[in-house]
CHARMM internal coordinates of N, CA and C (Angstrom, degrees):
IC EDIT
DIST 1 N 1 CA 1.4519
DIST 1 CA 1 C 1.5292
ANGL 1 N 1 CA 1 C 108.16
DIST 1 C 2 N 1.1525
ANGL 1 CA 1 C 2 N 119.34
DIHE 1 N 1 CA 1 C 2 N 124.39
DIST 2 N 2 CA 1.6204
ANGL 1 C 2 N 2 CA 127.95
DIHE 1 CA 1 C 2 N 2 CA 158.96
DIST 2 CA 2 C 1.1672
ANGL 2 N 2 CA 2 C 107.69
DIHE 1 C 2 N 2 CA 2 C -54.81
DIST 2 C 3 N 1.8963
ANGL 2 CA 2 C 3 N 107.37
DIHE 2 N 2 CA 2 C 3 N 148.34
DIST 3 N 3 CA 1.0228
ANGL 2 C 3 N 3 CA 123.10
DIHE 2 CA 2 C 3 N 3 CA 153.58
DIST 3 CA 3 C 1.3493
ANGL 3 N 3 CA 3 C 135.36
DIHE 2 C 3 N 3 CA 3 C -22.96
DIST 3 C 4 N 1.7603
ANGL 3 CA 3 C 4 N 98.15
DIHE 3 N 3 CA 3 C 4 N -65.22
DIST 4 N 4 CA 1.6066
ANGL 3 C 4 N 4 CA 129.13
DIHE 3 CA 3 C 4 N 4 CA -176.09
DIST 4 CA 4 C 1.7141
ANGL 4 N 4 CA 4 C 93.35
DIHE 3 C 4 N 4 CA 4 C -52.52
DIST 4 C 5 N 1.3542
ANGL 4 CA 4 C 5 N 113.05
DIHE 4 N 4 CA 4 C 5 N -58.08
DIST 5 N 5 CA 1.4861
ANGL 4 C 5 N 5 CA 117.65
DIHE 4 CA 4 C 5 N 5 CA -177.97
DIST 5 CA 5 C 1.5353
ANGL 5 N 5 CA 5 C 121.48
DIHE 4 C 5 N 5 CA 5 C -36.49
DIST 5 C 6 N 1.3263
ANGL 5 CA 5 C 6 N 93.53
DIHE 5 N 5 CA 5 C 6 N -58.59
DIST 6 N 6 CA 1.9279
ANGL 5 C 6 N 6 CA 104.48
DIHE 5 CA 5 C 6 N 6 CA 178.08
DIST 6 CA 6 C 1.3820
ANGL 6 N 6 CA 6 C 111.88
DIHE 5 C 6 N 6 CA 6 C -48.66
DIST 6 C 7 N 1.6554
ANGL 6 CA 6 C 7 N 96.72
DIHE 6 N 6 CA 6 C 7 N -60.53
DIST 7 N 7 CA 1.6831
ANGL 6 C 7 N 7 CA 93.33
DIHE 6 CA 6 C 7 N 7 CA 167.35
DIST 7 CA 7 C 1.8846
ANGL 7 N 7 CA 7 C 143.17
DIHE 6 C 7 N 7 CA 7 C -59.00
DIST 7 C 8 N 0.8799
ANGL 7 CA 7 C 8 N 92.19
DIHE 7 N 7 CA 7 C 8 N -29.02
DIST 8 N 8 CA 1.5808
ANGL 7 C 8 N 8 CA 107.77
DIHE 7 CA 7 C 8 N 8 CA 172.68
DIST 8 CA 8 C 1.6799
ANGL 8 N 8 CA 8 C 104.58
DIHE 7 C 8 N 8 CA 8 C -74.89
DIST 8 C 9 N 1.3031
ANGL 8 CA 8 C 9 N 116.05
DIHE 8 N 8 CA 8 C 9 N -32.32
DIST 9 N 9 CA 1.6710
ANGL 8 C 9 N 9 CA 116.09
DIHE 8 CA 8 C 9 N 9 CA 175.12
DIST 9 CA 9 C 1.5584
ANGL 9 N 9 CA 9 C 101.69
DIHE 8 C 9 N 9 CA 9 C -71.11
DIST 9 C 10 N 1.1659
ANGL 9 CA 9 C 10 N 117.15
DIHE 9 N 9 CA 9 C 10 N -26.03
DIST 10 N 10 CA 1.8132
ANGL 9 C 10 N 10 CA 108.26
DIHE 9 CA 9 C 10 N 10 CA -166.49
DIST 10 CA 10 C 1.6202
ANGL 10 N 10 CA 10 C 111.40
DIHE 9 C 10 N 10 CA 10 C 100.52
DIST 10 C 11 N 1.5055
ANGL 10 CA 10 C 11 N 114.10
DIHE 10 N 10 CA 10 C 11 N 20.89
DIST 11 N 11 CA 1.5025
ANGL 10 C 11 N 11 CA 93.83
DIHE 10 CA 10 C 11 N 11 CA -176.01
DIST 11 CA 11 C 1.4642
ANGL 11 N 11 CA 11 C 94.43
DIHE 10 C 11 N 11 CA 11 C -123.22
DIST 11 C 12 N 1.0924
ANGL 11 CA 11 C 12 N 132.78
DIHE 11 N 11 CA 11 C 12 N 148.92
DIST 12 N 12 CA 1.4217
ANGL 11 C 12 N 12 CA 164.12
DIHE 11 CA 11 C 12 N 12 CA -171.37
DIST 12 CA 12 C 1.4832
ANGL 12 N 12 CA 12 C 104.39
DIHE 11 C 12 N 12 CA 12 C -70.23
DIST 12 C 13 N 1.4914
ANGL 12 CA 12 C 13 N 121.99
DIHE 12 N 12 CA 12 C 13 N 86.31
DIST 13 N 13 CA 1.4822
ANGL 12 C 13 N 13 CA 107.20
DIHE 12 CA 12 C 13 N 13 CA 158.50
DIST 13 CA 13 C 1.1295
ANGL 13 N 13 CA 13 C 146.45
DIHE 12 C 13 N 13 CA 13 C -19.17
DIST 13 C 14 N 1.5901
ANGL 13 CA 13 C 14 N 118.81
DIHE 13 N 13 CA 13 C 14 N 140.51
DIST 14 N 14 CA 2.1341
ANGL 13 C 14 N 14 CA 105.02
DIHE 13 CA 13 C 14 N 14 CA -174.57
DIST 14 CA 14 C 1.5068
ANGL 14 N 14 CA 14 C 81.36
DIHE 13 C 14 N 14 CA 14 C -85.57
DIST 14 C 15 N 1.2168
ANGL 14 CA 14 C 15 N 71.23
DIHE 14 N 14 CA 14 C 15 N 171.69
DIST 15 N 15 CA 1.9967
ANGL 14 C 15 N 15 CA 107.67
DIHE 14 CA 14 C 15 N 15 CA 160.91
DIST 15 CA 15 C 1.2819
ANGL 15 N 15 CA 15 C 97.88
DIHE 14 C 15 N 15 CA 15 C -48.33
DIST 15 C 16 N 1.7458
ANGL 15 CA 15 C 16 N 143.74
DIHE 15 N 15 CA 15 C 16 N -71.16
DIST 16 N 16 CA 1.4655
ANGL 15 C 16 N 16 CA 132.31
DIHE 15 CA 15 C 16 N 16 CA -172.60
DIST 16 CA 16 C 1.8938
ANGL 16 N 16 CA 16 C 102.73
DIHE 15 C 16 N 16 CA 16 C -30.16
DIST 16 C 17 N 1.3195
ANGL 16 CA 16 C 17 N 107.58
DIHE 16 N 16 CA 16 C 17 N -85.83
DIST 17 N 17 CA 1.4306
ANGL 16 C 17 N 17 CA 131.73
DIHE 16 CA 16 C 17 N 17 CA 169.88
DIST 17 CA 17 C 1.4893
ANGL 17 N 17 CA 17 C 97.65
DIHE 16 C 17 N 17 CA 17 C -5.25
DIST 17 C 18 N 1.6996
ANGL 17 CA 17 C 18 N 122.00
DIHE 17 N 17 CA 17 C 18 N -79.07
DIST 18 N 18 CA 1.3825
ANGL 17 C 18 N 18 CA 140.32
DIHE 17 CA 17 C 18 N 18 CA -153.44
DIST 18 CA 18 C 1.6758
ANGL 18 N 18 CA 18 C 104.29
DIHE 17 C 18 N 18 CA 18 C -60.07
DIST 18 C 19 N 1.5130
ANGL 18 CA 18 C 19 N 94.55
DIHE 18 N 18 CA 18 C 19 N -27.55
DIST 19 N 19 CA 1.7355
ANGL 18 C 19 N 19 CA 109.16
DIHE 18 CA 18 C 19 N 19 CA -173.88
DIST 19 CA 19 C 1.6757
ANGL 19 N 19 CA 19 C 118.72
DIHE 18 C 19 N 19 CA 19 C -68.46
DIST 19 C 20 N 1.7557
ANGL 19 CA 19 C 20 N 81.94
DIHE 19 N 19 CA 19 C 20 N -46.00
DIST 20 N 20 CA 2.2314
ANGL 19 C 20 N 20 CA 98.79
DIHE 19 CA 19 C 20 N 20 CA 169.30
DIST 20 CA 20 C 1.5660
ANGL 20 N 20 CA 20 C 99.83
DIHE 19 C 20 N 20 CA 20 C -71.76
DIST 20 C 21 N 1.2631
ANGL 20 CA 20 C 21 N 130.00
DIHE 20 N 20 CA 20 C 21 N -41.82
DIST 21 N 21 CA 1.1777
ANGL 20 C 21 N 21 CA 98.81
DIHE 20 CA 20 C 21 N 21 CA -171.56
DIST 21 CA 21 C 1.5870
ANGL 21 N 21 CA 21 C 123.36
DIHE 20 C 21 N 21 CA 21 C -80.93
DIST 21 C 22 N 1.0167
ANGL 21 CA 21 C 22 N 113.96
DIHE 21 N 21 CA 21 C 22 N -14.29
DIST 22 N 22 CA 1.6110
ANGL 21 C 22 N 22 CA 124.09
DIHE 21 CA 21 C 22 N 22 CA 149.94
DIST 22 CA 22 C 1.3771
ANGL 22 N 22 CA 22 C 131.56
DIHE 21 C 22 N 22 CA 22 C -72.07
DIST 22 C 23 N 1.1186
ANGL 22 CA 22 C 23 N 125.33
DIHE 22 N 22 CA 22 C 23 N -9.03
DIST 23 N 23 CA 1.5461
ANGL 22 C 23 N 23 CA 137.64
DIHE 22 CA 22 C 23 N 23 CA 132.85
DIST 23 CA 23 C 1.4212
ANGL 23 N 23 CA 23 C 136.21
DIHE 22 C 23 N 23 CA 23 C -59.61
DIST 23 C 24 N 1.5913
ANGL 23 CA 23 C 24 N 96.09
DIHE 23 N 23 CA 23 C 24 N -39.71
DIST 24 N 24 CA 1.2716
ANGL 23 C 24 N 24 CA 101.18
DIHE 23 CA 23 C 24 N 24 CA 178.38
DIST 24 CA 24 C 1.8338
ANGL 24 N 24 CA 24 C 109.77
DIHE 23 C 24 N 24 CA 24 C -76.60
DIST 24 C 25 N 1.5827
ANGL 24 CA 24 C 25 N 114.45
DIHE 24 N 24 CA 24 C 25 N -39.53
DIST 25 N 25 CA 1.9864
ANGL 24 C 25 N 25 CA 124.42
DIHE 24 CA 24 C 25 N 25 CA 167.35
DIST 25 CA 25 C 1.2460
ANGL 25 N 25 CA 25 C 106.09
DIHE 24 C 25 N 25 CA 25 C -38.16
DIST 25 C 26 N 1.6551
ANGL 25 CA 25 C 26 N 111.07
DIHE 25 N 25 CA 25 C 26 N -57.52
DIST 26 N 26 CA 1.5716
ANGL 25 C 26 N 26 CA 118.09
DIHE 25 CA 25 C 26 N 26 CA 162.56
DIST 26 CA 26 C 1.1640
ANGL 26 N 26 CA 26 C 129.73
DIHE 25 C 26 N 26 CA 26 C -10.72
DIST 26 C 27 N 1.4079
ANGL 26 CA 26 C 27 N 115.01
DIHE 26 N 26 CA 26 C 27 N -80.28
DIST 27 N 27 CA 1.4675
ANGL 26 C 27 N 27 CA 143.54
DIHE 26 CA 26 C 27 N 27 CA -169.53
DIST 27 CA 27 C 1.6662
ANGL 27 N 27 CA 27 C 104.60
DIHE 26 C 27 N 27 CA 27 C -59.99
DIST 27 C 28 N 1.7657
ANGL 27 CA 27 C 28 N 113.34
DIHE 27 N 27 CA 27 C 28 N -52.62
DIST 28 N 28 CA 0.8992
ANGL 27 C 28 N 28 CA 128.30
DIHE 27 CA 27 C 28 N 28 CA -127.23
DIST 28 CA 28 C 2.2106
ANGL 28 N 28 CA 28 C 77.01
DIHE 27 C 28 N 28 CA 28 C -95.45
DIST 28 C 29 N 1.3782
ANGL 28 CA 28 C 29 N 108.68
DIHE 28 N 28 CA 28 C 29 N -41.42
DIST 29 N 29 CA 1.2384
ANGL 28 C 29 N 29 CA 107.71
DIHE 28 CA 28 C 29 N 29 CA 168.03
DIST 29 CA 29 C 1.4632
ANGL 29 N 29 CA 29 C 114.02
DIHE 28 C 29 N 29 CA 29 C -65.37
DIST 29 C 30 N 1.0517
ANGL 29 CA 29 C 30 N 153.34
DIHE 29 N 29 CA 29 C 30 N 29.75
DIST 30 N 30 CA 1.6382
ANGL 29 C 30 N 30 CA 133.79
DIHE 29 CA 29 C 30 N 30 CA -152.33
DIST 30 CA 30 C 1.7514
ANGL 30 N 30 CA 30 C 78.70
DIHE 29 C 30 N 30 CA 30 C -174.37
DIST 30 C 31 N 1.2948
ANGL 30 CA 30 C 31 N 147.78
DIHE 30 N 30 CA 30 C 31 N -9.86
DIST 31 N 31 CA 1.1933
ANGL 30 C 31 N 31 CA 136.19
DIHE 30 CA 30 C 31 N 31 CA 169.20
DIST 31 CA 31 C 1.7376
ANGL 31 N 31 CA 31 C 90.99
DIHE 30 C 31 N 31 CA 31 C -111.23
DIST 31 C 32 N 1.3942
ANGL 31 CA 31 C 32 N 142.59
DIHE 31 N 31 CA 31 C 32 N -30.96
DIST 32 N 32 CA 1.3229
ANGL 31 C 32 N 32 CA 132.91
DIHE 31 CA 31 C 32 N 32 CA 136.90
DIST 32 CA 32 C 1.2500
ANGL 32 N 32 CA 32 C 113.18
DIHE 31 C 32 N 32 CA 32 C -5.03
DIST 32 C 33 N 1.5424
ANGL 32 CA 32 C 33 N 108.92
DIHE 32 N 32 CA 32 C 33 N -80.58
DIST 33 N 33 CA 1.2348
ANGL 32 C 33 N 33 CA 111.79
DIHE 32 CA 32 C 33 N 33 CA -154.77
DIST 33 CA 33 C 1.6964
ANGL 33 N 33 CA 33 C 115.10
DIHE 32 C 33 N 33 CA 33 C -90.50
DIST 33 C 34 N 1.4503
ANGL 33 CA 33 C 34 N 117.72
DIHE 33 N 33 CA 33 C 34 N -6.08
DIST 34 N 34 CA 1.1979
ANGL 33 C 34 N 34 CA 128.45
DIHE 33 CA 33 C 34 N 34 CA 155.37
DIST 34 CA 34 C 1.4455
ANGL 34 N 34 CA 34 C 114.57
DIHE 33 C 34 N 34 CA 34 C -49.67
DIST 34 C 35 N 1.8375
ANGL 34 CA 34 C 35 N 106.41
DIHE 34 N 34 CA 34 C 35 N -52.14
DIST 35 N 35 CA 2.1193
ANGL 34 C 35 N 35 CA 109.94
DIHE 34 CA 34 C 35 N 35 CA 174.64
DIST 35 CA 35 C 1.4163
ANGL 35 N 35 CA 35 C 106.22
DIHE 34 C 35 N 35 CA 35 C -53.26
DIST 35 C 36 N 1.2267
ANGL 35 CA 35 C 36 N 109.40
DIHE 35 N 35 CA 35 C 36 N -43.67
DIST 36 N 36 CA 1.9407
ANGL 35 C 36 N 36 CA 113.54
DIHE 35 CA 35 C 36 N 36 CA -171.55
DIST 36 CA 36 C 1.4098
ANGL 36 N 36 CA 36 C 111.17
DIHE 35 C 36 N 36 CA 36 C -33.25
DIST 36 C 37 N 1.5531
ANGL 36 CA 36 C 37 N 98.96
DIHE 36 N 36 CA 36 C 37 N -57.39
DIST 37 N 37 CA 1.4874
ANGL 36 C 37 N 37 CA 114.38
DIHE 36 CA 36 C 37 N 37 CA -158.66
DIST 37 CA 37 C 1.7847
ANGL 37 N 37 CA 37 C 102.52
DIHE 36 C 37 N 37 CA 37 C -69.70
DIST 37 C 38 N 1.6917
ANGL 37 CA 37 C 38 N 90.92
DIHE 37 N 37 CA 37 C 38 N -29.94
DIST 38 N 38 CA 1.6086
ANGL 37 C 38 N 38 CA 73.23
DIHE 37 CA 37 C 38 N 38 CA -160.78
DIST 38 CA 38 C 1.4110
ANGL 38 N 38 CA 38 C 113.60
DIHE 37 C 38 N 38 CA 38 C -107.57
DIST 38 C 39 N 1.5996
ANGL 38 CA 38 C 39 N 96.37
DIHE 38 N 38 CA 38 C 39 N 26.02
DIST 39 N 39 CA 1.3940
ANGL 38 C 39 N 39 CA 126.57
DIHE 38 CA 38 C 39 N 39 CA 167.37
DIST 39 CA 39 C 1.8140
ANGL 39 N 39 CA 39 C 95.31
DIHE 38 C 39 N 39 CA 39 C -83.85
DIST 39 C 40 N 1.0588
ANGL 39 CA 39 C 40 N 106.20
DIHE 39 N 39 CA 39 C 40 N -66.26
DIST 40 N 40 CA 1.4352
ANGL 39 C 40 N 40 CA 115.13
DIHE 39 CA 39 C 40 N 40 CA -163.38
DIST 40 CA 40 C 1.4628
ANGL 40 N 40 CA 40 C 110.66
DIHE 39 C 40 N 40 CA 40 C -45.49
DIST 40 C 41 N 1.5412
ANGL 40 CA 40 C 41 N 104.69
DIHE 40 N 40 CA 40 C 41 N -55.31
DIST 41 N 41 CA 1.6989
ANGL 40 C 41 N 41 CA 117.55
DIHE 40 CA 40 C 41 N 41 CA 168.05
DIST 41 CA 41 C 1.5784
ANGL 41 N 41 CA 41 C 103.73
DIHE 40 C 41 N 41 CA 41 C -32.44
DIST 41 C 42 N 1.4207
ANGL 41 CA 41 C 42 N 95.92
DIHE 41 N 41 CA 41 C 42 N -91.22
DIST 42 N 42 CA 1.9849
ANGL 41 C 42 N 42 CA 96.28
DIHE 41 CA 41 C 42 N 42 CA -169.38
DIST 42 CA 42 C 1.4539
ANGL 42 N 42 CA 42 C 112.80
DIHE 41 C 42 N 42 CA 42 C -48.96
DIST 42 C 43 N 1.5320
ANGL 42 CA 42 C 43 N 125.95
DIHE 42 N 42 CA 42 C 43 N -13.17
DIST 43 N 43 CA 1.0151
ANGL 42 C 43 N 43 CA 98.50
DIHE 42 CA 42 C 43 N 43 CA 171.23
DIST 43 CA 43 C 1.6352
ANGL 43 N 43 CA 43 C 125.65
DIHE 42 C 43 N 43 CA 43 C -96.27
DIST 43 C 44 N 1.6869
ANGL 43 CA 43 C 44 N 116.15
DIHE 43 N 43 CA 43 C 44 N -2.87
DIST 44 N 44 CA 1.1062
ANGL 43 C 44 N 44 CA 130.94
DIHE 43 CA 43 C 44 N 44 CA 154.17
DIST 44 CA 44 C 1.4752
ANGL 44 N 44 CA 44 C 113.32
DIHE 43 C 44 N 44 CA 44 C -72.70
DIST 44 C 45 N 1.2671
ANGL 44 CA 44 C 45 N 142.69
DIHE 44 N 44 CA 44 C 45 N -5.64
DIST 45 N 45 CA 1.3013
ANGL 44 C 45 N 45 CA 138.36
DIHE 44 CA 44 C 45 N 45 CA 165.74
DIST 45 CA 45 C 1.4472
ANGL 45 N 45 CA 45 C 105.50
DIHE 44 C 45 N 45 CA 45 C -103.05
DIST 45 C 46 N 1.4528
ANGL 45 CA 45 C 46 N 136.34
DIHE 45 N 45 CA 45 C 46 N 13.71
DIST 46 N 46 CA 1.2870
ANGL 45 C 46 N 46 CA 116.80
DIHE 45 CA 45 C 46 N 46 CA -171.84
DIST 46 CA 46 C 2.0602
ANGL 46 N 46 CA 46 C 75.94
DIHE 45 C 46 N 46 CA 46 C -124.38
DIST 46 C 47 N 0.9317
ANGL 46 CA 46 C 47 N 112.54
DIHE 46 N 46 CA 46 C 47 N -19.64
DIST 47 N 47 CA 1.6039
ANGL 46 C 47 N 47 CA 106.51
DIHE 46 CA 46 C 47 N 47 CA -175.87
DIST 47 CA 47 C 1.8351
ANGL 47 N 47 CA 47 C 92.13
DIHE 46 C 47 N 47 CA 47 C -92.36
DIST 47 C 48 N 1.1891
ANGL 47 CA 47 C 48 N 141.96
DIHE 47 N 47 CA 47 C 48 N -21.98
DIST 48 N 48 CA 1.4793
ANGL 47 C 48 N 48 CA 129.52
DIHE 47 CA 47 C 48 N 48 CA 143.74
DIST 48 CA 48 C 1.4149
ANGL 48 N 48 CA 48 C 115.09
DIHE 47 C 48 N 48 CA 48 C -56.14
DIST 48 C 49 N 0.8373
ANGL 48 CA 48 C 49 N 124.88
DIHE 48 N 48 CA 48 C 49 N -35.48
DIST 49 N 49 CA 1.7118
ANGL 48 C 49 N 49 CA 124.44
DIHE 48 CA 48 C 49 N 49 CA -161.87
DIST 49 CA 49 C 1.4602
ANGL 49 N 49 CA 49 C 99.84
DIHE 48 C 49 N 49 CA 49 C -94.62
DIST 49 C 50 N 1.4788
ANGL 49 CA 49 C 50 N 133.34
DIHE 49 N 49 CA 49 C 50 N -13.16
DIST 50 N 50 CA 1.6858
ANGL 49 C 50 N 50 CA 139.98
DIHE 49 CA 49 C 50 N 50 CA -156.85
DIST 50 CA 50 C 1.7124
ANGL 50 N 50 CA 50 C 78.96
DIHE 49 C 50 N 50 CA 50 C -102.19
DIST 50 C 51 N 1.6869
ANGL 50 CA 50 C 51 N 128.93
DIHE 50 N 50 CA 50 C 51 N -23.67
DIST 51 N 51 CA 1.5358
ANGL 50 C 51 N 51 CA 115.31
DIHE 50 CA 50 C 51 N 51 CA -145.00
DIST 51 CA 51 C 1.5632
ANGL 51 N 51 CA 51 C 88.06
DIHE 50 C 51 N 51 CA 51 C -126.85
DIST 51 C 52 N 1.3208
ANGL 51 CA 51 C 52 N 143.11
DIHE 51 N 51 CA 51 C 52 N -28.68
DIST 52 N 52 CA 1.3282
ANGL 51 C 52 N 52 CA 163.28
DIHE 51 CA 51 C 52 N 52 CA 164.23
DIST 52 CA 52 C 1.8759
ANGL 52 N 52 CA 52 C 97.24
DIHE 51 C 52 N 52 CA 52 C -27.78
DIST 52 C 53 N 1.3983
ANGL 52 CA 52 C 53 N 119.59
DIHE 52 N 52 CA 52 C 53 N 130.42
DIST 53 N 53 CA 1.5283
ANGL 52 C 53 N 53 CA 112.88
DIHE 52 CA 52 C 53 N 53 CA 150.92
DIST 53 CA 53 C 1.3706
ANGL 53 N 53 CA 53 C 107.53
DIHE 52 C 53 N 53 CA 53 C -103.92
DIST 53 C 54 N 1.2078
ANGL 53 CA 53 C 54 N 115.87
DIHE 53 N 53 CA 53 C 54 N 129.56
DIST 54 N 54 CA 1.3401
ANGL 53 C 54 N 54 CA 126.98
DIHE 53 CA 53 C 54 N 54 CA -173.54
DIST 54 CA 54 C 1.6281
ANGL 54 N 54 CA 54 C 105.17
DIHE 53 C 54 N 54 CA 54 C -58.10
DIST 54 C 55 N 1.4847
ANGL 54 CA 54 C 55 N 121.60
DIHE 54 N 54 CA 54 C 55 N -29.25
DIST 55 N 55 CA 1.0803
ANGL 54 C 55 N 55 CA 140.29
DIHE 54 CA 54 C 55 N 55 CA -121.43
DIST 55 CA 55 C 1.9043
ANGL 55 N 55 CA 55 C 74.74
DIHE 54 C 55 N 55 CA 55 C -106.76
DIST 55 C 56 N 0.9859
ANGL 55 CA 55 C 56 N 111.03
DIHE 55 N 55 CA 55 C 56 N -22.76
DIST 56 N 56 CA 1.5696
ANGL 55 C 56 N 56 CA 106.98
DIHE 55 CA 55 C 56 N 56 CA 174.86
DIST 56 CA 56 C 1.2815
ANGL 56 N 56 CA 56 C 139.88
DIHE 55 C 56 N 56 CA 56 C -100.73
END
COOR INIT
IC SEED 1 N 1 CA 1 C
IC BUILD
């Protein structure tokens, strides 16, 4: 049975359950902040490349 399942029935997750879904915030925060960075990157190479003369 899924998570989503238990909940949609009305019954209260165990502690196992409560444990994956705090693993899963985990993950889901820490691949977040993995985009950030590699947000930040391309967007520090597109503000080099906007200021760059090709011509050099």
């Amino acid at each position: 049975m899924s998570i989503r399942t238990l909940r949609d029935d009305g019954h209260a997750p165990c502690t196992h359950v409560a444990g994956l879904i705090h693993e899963h915030l985990d993950d889901i925060d820490r691949r977040m902040a993995e985009l950030a960075a590699t947000r930040d990157a391309v967007r520090a190479l597109a503000d080099r490349a906007a200021t760059t003369d090709p011509a050099a």
